[in-house]
Short mmCIF file of the C-alpha atoms (twelve columns), coordinates in Angstrom:
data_MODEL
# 
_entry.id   MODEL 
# 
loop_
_atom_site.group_PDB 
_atom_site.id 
_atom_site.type_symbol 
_atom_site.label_atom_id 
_atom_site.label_alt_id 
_atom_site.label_comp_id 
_atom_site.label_asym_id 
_atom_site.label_seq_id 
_atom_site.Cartn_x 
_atom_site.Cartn_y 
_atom_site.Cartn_z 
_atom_site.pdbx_PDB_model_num 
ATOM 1   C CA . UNK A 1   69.499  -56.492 19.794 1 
ATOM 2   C CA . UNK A 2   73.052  -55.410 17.930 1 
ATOM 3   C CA . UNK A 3   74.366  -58.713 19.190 1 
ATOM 4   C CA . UNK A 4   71.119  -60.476 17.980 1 
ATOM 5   C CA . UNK A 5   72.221  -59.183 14.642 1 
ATOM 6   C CA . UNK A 6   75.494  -59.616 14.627 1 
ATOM 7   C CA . UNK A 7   75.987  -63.395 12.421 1 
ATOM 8   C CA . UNK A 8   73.850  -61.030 9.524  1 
ATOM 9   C CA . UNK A 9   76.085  -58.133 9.311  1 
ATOM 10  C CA . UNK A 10  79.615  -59.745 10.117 1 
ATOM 11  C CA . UNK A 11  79.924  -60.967 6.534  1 
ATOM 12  C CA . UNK A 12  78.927  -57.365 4.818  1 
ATOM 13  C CA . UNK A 13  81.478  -55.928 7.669  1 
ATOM 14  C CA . UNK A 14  84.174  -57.809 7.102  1 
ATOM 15  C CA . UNK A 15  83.662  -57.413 2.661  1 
ATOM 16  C CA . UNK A 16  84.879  -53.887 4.014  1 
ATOM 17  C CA . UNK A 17  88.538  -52.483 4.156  1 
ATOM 18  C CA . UNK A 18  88.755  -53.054 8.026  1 
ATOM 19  C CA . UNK A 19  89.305  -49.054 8.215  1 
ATOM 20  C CA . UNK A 20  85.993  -48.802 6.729  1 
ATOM 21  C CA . UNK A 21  84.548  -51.212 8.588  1 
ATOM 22  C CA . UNK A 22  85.797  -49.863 12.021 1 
ATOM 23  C CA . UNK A 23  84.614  -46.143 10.791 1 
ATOM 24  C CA . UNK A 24  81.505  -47.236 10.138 1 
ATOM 25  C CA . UNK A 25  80.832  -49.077 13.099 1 
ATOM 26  C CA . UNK A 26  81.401  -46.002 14.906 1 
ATOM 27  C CA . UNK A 27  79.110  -43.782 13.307 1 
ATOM 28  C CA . UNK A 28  76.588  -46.433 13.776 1 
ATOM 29  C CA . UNK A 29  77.409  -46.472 17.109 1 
ATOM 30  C CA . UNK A 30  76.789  -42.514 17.748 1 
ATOM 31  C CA . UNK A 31  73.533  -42.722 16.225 1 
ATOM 32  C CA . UNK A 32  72.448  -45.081 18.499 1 
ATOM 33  C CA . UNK A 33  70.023  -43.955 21.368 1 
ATOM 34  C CA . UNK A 34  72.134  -43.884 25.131 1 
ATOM 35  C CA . UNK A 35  71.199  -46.951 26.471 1 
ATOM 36  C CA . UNK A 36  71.150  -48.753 30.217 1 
ATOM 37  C CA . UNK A 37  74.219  -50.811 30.873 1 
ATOM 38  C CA . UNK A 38  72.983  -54.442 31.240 1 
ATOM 39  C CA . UNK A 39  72.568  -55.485 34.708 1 
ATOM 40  C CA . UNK A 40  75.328  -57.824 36.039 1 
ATOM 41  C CA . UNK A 41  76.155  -59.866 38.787 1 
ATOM 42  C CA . UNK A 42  77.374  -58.019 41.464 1 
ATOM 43  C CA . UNK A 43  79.969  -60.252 42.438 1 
ATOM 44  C CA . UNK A 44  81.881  -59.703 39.709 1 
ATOM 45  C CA . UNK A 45  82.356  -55.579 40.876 1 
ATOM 46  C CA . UNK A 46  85.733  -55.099 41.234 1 
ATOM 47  C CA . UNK A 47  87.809  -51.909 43.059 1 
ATOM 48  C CA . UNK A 48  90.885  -51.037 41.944 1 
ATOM 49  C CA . UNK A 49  93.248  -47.685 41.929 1 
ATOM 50  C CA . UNK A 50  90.306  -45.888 44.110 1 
ATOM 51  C CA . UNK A 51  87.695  -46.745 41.381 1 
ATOM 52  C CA . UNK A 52  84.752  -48.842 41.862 1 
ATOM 53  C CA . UNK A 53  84.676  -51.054 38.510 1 
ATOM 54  C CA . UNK A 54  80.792  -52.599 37.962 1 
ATOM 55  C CA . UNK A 55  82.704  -55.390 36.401 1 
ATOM 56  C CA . UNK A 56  86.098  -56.577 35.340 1 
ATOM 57  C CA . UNK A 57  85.623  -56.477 31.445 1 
ATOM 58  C CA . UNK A 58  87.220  -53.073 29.628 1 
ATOM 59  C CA . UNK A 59  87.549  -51.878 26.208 1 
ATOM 60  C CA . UNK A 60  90.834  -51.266 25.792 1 
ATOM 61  C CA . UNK A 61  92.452  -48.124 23.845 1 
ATOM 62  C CA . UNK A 62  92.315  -47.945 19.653 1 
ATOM 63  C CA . UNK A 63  88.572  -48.544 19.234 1 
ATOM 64  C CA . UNK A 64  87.515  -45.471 20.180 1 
ATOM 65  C CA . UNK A 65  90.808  -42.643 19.802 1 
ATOM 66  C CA . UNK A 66  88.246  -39.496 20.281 1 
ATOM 67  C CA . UNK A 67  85.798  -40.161 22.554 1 
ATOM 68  C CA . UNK A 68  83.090  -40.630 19.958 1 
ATOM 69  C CA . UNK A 69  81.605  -43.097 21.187 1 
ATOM 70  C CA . UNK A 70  82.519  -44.001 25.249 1 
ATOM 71  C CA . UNK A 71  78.631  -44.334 26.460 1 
ATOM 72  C CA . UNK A 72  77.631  -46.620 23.792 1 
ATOM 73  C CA . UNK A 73  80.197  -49.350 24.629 1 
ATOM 74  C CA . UNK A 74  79.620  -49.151 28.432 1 
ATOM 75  C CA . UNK A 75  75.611  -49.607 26.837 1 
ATOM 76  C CA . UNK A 76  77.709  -52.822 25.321 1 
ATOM 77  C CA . UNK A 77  78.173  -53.850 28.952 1 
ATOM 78  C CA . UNK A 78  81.641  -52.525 29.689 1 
ATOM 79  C CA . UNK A 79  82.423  -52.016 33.162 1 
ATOM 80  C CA . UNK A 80  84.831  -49.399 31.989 1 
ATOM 81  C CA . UNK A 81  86.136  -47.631 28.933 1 
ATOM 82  C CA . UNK A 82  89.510  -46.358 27.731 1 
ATOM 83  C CA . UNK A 83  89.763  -43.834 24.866 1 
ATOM 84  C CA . UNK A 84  92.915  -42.790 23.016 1 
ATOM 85  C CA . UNK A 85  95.552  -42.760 22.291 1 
ATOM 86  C CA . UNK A 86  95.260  -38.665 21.769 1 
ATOM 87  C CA . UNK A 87  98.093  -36.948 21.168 1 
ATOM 88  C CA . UNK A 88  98.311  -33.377 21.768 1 
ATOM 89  C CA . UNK A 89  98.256  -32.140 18.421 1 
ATOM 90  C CA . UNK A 90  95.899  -33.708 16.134 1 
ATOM 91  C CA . UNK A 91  97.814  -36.436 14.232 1 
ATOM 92  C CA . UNK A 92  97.088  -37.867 10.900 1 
ATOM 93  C CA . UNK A 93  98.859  -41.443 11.430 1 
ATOM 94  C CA . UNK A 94  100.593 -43.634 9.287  1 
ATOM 95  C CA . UNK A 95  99.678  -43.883 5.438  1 
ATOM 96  C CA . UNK A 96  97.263  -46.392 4.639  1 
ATOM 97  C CA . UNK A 97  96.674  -49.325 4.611  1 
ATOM 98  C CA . UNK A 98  97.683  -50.072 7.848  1 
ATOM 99  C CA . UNK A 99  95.049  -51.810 9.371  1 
ATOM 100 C CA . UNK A 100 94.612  -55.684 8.344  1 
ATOM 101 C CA . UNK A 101 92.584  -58.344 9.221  1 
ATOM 102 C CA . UNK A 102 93.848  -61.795 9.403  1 
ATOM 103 C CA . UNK A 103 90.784  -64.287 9.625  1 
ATOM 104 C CA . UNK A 104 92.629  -67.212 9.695  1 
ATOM 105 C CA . UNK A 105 93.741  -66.439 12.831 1 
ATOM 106 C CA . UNK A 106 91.303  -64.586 14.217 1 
ATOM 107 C CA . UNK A 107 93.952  -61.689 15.049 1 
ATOM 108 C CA . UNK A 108 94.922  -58.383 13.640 1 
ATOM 109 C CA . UNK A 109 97.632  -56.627 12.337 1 
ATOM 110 C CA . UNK A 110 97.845  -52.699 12.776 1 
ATOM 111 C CA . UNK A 111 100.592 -49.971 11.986 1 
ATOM 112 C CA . UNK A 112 98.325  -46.702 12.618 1 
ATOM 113 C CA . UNK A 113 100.649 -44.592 14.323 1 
ATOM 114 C CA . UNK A 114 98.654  -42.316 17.212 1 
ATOM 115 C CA . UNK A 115 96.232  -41.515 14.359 1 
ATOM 116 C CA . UNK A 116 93.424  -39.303 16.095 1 
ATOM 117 C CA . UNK A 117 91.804  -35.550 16.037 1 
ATOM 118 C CA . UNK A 118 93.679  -34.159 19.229 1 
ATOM 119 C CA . UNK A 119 93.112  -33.823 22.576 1 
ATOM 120 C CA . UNK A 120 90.947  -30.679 22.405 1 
ATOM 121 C CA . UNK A 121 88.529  -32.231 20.498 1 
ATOM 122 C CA . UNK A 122 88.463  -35.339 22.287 1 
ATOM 123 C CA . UNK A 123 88.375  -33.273 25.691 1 
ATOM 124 C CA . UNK A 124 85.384  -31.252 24.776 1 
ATOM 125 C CA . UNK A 125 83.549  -34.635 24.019 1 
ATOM 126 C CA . UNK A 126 84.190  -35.915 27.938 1 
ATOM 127 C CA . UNK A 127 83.370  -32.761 29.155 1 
ATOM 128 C CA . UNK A 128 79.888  -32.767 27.161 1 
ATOM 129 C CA . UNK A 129 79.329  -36.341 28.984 1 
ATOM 130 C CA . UNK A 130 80.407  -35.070 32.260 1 
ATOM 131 C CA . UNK A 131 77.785  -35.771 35.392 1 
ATOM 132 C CA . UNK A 132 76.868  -39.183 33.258 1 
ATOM 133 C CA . UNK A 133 78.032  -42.740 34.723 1 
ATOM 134 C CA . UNK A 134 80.447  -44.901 34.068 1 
ATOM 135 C CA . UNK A 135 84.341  -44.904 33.911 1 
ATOM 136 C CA . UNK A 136 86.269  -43.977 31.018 1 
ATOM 137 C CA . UNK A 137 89.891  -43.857 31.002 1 
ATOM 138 C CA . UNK A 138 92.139  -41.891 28.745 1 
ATOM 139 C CA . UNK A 139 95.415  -42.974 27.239 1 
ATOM 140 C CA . UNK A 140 97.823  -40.497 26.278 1 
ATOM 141 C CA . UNK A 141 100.189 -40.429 23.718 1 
ATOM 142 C CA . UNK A 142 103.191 -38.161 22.084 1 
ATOM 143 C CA . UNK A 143 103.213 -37.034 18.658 1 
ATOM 144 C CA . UNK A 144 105.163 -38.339 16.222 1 
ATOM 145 C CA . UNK A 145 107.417 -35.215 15.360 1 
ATOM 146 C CA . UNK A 146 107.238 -34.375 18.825 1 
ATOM 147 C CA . UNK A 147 110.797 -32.574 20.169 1 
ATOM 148 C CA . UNK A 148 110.212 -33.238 23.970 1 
ATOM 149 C CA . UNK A 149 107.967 -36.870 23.900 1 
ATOM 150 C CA . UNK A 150 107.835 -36.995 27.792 1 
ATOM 151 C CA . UNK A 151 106.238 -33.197 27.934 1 
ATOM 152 C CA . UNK A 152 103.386 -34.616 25.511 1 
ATOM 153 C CA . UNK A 153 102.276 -37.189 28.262 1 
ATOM 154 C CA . UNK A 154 102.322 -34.444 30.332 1 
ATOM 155 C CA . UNK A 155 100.046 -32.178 28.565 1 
ATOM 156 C CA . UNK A 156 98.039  -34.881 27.672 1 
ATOM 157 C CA . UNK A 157 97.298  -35.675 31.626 1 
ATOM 158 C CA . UNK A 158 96.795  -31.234 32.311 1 
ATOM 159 C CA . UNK A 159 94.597  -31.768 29.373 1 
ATOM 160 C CA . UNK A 160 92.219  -34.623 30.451 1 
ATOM 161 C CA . UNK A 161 92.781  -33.809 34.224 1 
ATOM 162 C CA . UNK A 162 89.002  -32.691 34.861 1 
ATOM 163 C CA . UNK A 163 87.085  -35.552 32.669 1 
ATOM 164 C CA . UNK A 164 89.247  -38.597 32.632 1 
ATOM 165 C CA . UNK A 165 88.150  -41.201 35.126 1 
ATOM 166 C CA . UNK A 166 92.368  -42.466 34.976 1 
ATOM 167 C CA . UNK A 167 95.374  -42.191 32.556 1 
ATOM 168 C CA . UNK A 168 96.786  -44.372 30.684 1 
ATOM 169 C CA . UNK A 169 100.591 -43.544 29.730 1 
ATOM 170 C CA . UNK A 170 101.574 -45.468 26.311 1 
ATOM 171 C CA . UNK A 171 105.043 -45.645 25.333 1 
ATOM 172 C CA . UNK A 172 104.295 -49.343 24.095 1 
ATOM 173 C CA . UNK A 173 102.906 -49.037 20.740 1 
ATOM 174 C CA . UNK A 174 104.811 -50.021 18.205 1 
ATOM 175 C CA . UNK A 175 104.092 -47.663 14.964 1 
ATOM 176 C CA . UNK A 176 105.832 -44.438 16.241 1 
ATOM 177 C CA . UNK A 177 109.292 -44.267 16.053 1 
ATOM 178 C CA . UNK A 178 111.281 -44.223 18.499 1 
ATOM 179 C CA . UNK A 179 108.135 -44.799 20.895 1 
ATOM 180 C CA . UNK A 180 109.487 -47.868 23.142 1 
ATOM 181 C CA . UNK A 181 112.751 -46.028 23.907 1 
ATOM 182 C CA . UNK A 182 110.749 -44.859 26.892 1 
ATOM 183 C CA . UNK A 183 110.856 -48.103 28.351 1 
ATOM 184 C CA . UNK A 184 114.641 -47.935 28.917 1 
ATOM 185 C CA . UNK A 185 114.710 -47.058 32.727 1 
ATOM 186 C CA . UNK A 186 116.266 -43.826 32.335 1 
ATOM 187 C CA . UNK A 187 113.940 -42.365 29.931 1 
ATOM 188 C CA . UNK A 188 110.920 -43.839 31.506 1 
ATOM 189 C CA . UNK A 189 111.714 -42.508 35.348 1 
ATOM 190 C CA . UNK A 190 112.161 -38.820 33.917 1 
ATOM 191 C CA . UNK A 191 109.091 -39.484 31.634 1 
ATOM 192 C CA . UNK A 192 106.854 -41.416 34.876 1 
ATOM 193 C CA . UNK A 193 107.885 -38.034 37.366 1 
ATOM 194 C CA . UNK A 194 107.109 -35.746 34.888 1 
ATOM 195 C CA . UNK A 195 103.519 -37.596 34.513 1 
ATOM 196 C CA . UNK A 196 102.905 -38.134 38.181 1 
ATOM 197 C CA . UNK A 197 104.098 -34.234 39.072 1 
ATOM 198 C CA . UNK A 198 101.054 -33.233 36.715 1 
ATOM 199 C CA . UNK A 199 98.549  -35.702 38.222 1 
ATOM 200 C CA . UNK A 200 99.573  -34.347 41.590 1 
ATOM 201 C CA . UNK A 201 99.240  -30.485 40.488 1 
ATOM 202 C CA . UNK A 202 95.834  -31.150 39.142 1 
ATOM 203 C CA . UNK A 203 94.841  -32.900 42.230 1 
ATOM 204 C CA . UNK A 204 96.796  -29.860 44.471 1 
ATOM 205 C CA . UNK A 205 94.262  -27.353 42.532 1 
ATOM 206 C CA . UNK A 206 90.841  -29.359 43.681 1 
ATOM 207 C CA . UNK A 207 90.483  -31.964 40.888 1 
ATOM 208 C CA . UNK A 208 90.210  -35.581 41.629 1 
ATOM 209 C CA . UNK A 209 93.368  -37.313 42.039 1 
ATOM 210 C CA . UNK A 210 93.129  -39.475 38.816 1 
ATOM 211 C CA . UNK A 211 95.279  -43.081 39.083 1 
ATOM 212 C CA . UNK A 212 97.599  -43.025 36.404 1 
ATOM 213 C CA . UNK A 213 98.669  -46.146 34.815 1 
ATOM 214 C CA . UNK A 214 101.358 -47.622 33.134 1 
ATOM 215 C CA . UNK A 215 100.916 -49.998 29.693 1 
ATOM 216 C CA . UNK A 216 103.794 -51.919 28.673 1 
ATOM 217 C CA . UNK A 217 105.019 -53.751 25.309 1 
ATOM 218 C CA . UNK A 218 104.966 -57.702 25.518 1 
ATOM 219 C CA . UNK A 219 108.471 -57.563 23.375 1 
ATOM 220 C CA . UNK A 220 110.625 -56.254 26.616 1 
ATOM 221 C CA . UNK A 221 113.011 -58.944 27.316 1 
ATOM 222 C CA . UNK A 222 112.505 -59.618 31.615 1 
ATOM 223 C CA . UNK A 223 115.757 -57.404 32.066 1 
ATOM 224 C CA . UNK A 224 113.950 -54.652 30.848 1 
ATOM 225 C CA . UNK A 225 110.987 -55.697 32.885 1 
ATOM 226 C CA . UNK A 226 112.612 -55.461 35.945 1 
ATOM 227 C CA . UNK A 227 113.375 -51.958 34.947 1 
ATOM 228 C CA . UNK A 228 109.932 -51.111 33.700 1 
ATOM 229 C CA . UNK A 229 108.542 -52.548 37.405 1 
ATOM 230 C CA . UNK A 230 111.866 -50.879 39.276 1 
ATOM 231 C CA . UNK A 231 110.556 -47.417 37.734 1 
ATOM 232 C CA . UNK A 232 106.339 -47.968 38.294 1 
ATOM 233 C CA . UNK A 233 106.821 -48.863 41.836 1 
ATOM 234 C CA . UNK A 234 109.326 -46.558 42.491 1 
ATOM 235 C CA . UNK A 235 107.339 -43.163 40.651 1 
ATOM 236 C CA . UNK A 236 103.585 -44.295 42.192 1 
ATOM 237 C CA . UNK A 237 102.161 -45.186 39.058 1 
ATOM 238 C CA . UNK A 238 99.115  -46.486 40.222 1 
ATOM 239 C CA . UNK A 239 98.673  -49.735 37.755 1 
ATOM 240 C CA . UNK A 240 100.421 -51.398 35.221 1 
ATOM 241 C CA . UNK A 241 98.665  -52.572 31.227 1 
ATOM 242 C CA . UNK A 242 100.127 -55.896 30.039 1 
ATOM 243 C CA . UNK A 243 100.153 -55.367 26.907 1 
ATOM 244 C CA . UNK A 244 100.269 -53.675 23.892 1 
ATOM 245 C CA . UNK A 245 100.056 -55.754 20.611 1 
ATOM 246 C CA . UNK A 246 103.439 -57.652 19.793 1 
ATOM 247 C CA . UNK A 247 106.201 -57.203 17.149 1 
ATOM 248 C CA . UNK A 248 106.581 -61.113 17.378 1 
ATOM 249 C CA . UNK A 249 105.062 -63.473 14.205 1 
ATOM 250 C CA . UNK A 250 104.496 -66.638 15.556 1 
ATOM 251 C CA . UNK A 251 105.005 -69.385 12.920 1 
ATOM 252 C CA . UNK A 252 101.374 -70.728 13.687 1 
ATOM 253 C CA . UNK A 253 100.217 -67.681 11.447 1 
ATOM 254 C CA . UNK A 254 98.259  -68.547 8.419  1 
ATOM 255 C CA . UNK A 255 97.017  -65.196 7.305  1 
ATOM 256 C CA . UNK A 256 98.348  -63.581 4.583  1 
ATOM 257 C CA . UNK A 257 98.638  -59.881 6.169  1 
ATOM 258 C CA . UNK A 258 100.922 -61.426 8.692  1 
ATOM 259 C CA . UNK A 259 103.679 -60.242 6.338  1 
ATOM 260 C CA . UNK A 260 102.584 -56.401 7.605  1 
ATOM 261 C CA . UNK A 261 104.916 -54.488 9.167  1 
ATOM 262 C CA . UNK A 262 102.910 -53.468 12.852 1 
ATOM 263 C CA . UNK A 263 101.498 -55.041 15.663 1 
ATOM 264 C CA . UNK A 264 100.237 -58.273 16.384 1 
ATOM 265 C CA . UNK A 265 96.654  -58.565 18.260 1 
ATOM 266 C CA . UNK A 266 93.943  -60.971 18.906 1 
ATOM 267 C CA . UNK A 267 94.365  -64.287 19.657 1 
ATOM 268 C CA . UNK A 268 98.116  -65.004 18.423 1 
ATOM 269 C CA . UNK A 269 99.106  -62.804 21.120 1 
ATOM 270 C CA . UNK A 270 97.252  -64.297 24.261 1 
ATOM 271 C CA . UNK A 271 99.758  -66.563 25.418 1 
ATOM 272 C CA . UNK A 272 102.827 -63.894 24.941 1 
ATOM 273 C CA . UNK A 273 101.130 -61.087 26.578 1 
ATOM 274 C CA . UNK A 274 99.544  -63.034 29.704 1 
ATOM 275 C CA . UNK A 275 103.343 -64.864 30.511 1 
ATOM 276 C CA . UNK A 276 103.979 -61.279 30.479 1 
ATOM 277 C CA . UNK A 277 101.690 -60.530 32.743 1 
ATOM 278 C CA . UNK A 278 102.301 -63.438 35.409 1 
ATOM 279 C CA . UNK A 279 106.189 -62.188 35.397 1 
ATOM 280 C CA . UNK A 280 105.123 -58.626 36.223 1 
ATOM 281 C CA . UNK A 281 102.702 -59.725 38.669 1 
ATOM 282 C CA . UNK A 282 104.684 -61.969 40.802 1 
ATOM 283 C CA . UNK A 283 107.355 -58.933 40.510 1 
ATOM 284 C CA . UNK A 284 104.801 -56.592 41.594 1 
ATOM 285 C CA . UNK A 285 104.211 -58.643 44.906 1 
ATOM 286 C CA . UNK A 286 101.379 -56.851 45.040 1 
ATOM 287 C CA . UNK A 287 102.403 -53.392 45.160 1 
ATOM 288 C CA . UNK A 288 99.436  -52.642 41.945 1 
ATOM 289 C CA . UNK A 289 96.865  -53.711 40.326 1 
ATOM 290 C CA . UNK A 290 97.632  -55.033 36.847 1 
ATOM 291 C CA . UNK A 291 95.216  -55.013 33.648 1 
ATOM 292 C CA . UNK A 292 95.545  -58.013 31.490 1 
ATOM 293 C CA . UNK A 293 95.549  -57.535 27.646 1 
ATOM 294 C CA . UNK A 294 95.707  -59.257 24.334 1 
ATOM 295 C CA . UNK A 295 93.974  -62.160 23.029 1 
ATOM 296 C CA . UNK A 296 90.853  -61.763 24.709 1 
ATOM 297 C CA . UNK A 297 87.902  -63.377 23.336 1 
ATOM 298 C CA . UNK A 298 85.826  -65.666 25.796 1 
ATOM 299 C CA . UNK A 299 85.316  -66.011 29.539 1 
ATOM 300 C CA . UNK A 300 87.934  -68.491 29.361 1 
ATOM 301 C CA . UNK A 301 90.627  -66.177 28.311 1 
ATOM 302 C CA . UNK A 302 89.505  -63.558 30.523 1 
ATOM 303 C CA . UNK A 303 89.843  -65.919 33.293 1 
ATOM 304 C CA . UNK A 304 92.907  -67.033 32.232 1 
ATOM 305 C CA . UNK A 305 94.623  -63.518 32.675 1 
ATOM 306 C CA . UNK A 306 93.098  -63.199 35.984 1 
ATOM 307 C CA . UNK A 307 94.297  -66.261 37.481 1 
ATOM 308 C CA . UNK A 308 98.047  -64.980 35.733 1 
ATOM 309 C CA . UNK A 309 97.816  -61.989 37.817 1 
ATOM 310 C CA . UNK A 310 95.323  -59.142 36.587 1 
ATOM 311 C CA . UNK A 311 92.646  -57.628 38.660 1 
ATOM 312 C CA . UNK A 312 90.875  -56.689 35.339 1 
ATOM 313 C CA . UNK A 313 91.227  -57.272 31.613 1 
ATOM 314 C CA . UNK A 314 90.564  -54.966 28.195 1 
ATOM 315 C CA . UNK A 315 89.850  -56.583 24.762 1 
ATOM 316 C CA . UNK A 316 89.416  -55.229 21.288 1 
ATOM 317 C CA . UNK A 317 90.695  -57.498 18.583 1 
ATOM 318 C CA . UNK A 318 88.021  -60.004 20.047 1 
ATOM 319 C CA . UNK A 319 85.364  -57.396 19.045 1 
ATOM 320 C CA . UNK A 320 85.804  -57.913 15.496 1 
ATOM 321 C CA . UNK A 321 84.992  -61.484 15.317 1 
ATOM 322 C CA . UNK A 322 83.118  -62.189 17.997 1 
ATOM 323 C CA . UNK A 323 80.673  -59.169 17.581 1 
ATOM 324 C CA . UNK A 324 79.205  -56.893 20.384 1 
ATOM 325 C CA . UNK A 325 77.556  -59.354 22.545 1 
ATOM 326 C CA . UNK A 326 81.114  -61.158 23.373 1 
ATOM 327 C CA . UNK A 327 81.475  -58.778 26.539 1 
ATOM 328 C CA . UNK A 328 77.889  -59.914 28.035 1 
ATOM 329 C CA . UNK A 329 79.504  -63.850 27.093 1 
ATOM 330 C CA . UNK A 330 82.401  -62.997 29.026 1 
ATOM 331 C CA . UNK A 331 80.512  -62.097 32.072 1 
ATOM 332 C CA . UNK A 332 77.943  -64.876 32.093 1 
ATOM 333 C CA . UNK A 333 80.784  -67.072 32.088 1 
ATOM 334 C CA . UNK A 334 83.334  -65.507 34.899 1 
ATOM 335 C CA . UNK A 335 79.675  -65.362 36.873 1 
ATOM 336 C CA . UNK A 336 79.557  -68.909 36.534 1 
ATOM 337 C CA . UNK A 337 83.228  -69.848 37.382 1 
ATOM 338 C CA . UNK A 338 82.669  -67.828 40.815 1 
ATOM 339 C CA . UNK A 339 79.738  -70.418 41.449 1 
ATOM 340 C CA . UNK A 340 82.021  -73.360 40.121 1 
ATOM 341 C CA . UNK A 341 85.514  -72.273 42.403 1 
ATOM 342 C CA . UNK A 342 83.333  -71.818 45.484 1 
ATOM 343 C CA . UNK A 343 84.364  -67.770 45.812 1 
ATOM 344 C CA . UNK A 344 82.871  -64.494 46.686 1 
ATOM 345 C CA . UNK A 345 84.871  -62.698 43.942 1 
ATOM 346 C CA . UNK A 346 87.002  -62.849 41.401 1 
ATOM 347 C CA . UNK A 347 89.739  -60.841 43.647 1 
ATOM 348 C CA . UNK A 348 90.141  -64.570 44.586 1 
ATOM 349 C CA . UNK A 349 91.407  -65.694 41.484 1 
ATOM 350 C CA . UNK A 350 93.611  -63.146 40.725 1 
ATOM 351 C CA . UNK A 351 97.742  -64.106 40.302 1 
ATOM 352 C CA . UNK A 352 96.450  -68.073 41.521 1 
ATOM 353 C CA . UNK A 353 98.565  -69.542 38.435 1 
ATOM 354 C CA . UNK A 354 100.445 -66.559 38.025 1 
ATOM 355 C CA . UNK A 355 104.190 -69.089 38.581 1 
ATOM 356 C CA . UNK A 356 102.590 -71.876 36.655 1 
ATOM 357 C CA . UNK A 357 102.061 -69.510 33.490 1 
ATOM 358 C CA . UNK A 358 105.349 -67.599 34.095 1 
ATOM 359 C CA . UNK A 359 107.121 -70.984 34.539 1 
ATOM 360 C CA . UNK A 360 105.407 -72.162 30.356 1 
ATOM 361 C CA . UNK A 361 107.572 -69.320 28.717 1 
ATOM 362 C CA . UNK A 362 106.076 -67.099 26.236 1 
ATOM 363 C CA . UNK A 363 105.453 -69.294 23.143 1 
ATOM 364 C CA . UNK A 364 107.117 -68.639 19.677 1 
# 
């Protein structure tokens, strides 16, 4: 029905400020009645870090920063959901605008800055859904004016450790900062044992032992790749995100608000962010799952990262052109590429053109 509608509202949508238009679709969203995932093929379940995934398709982090709204999207047909990024302390963000839409290219440029109500509040919303089903993921974040960034990730995991179906650790936005210093291998080994030592106390006191995962800028030069996989593999992180949105412009841009300071998502960013992901997974060798994102907006795309080495996928940017009913596209069409390649699953796919893709480079 909302994706029936879609083609009618896009045009009064999009008239908006895209802040407006994204707070809006939320609180049309939470007045909706909780409705039954769509049935899907169950071929396309997938497991991965101890989870059992329904399907392969996420929302990724930035739609939904405090849990307003987790149930409705898996209604959507998600097989899983990832809130965030909370921060602690509530956090106001950067001042506005920073949130632009650039049609052209069917992409978007964002500078928000970890803008969200804190993880109390966003805590007490999981816990209120708790006993319902379906996976949703938290990603953690550190506050801006934050004297000790690494303890924030940590507090963020104590916080969550009861409700969150896994973690997401993001040092890979762009709009704090400071924020992608983490990467460097120092910082990021003292910030990943500090993260996992929390995970592990949780689980030592009775709680489920929630995977904790790793998501990754597609800037870092394959130097500072090797560190970022060095560190993950060394620490037990239990998955790696390729990637956050990109500091990059390609030329190709025809959109005004690609003079913006911020970071680059939606389509401009799908070949960048899935060469990164074929370099980290033939680095991996298999040691992780990996979670392809950026630039996802068909079943073609979401194959595309799957054959470059991801075992699932997240999209957002996609959302706000395609409209709601682009996840139940997606499906219909990985369902029929397992009936076109012959396979079982889609765990057959994954990493198949992972050297071909690393081989292209990553664009402009």
């Amino acid at each position: 029905m909302i994706g029936a509608l879609w083609p009618l509202v896009r045009p009064a949508f999009h008239a908006l400020d895209p802040e407006r238009a994204h707070e809006a679709t939320l609180a049309a969203l939470e007045l909706l009645p909780r409705g039954r995932p769509p049935a899907v093929d169950p071929r396309l379940a997938v497991e991965a870090f101890g989870l059992h995934f329904p399907n392969p398709v996420g929302l990724a982090a930035g739609f939904d920063k405090d849990a307003r709204v987790p149930d409705a999207m898996l209604g959507l047909g998600f097989g899983f959901v990832e809130i965030g990024s909370v921060t602690p302390r509530p956090q106001a963000g950067n001042p506005k605008p920073r949130l632009f839409r650039l049609a052209e290219d069917r992409a978007v440029v964002n500078r928000m800055g970890f803008n969200n109500a804190g993880a109390s509040e966003a805590e007490s919303r999981l816990a209120r859904r708790a006993g319902r089903p379906g996976i949703v993921g938290v990603n953690v974040g550190a506050n801006k004016d934050s004297e000790d960034r690494a303890a924030d990730y940590a507090l963020g995991i104590s916080a969550f450790a009861r409700h969150a179906s896994f973690f997401v650790v993001n040092i890979s936005s762009p709009n704090t900062p400071g924020l992608r210093d983490l990467q460097a291998k120092a910082a990021l080994d003292d910030l990943a044992a500090r993260a996992i030592e929390t995970r592990d106390k949780a689980a030592a006191q009775g709680l489920p032992r929630r995977p904790v995962l790793l998501k990754i800028a597609p800037d870092l030069d394959l130097l500072g790749l090797d560190d970022v996989v060095e560190v993950a593999r060394a620490r037990g992180f239990d998955g790696l995100i390729v990637s956050n949105t990109t500091l990059a412009r390609p030329a190709t841009l025809k959109g005004a608000a690609a003079k913006e300071a911020g970071g680059l998502s939606g389509a401009p960013l799908m070949r960048r962010s899935t060469w990164m992901l074929a370099q980290a997974h033939l680095r991996m060798e298999g040691a992780m799952p990996l979670v392809g994102v950026g630039g996802v907006a068909s079943g073609a795309d979401a194959l595309a990262k799957i054959r470059a080495g991801a075992t699932l996928v997240e999209l957002y940017s996609g959302l706000v052109f395609e409209g709601p009913d682009l996840v139940r596209r997606i499906l219909a069409e990985l369902s029929a590429t397992l009936g076109r390649e012959g396979v079982g699953s889609l765990a057959a796919l994954v990493g198949r053109d992972a050297q071909a893709v690393a081989a292209e480079g990553p664009g402009d």
